[in-house]
C-alpha angles and dihedrals in degrees: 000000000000138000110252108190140282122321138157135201084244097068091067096018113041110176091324082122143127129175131190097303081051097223114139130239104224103081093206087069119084112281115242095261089055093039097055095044088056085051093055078245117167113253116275088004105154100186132197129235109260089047122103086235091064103048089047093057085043089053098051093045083047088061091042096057092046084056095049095056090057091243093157089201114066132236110300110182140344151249128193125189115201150152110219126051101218097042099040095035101048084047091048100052094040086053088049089052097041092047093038081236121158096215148151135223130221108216120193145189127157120228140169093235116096116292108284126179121190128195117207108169103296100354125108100199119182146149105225119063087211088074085076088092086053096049096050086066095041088057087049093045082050085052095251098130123199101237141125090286090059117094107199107190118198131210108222107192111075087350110063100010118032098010109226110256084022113063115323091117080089104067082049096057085047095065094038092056090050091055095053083033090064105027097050089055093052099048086040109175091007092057115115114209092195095035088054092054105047084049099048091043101050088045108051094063126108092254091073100040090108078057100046095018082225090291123143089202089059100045091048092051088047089051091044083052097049098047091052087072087235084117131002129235085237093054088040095053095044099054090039090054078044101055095235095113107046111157142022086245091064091037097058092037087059094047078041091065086040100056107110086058097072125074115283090254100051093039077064100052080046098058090043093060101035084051085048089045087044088052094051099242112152092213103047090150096088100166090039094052087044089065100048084051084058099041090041100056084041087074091053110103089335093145126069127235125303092008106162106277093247089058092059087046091055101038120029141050107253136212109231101225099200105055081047088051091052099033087057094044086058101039079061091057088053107255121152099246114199142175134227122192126176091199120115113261077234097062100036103045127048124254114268081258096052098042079062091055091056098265109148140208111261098248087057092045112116105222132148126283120234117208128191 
């Protein structure tokens, strides 16, 4: 692998973005509220990325996009660049049903094994990023031609920053560090450095995902709580194996009736998140999803020129080259390139104060690209 220069999403993607809200940020695109009634969308619904619901709002804003850009003929047929199986590929197939597209997926992840490519129905699974200039021609050969009538969506965590089974550990870092960022300056003296990280660690396993729902919001509220001292790991672990804790709902009601019992000013954080959680928003954690935006940009270009190469896998975000080389080559051919991210807008753009001192969304972040 070798670095190959500077790069940035931006430069195939331009603002053609949405993150988790799914609100686009080109503000020249339908907002989410018109999006979603165009969908046929429920009120306030904020789906997630393997739902119907989603791929139908993603549809619509697809259309619109291919209108904006002034393409008389519409949308014909889709690609999808990911990195998981279960996630891309759920997403992918639900697209190709909302949009009516035939369509195929790219699926990577990176390993140290010989070079293996799988084909499942219409998805392109291999284990070297560099098989992207060889899918572009399968899809030809399977009369799915790259042209203005083709949408190719592209996944941009672990798939076209931080490549999964290259260097996608550090996004991960990133948001870790944000969670012990942010809890350990709330508890202040009281925070346990060793305590956080049993906790966290235990909990973020699979094991616990009908606890956390897989949501890092939800795990960083429970380790704030914890370390608060108003439950202990062991009492959470134990009605959890028991099954008398089964959800975070239950988990933050009952915090809800204990309240008064925490320190004012993390009664207040509290309130803040269970009014978040009432109110059905995904990323109630707020303070918590600011600071992985910070630690996370932070990992953008933060090394110099000619660095040993371990030290830009460990340490920086990454833009994976070849899914730019083949994104641009296919811009060229006229194909509608656009990004999908499921991390939250606040962890992924600046604040309104430190958009004003020059911080920047990470599709518009400059970092080094990493080639195989």
């Amino acid at each position: 692998m070798k670095i190959t220069g500077w790069a940035s999403l931006n430069e195939f993607l331009a603002e053609g973005v949405v993150y988790r809200n799914l609100q686009p940020a080109d503000p020249a695109l339908p907002g989410f509220t018109e999006l979603a009634a165009k969908a046929g969308l429920p009120p306030g619904l904020l789906p997630r990325k393997t739902e119907p619901d989603y791929a139908r709002l993603i549809g619509t804003l697809l259309d619109a996009v291919q209108s904006q850009r002034g393409v008389a003929r519409p949308l014909a047929r889709l690609l999808y660049l990911g990195d998981t199986r279960l996630l891309d590929g759920s997403a992918f197939n639900n697209l190709c049903l909302a949009g009516g597209w035939p369509g195929l997926a790219f699926i990577g992840s990176e390993n140290s094994q010989p070079v293996s490519i799988e084909i499942e129905g219409t998805l392109y699974l291999s284990n070297r990023w560099s098989a992207l200039f060889d899918f572009s021609d399968y899809a030809a050969r399977l009369g799915l031609p790259i042209d203005e009538t083709t949408a190719v969506v592209v996944d941009i965590d672990k798939t076209a920053l931080g490549a999964r089974g290259r260097n996608g550990q550090v996004i991960d870092q990133a948001r870790v560090q944000a969670v012990y960022d942010t809890v350990a300056a709330m508890l202040g003296g009281a925070f346990d450095p060793d305590g956080f990280r049993a906790a966290y660690n235990l909990l973020n396993q699979p094991e616990f995902h009908p606890l956390t729902a897989d949501n890092q919001d939800y795990l960083a509220y429970i380790c704030l709580i914890l370390g608060s001292g108003l439950v202990s790991l062991e009492a959470v672990v134990a009605d959890y194996h028991s099954g008398r804790l089964k959800s975070f709902a239950q988990f933050i009601n009952g915090m809800q009736r204990r309240s008064n019992q925490l320190p004012a000013d993390l009664e207040a954080i509290h309130g803040e998140i269970f009014a978040n959680v009432q109110n059905g928003d995904p990323t109630p954690f707020k303070a918590f999803r600011r600071n992985e935006y910070i630690r996370t940009i932070a990992c953008f270009g933060c090394l110099g020129e000619n660095e040993p190469l371990e030290a830009y896998l460990n340490q920086e975000i990454l833009v994976t080259e070849e899914v730019r080389q083949a994104a641009l080559a296919w811009q060229q051919q006229g194909a509608l390139l656009f990004g999908l991210s499921d991390k939250p807008d606040e962890a992924a753009t600046p604040t309104v104060e430190l958009a004003a001192q020059g911080y920047q969304p990470i599709h518009r972040a400059r970092t080094h690209a990493l080639s195989e």
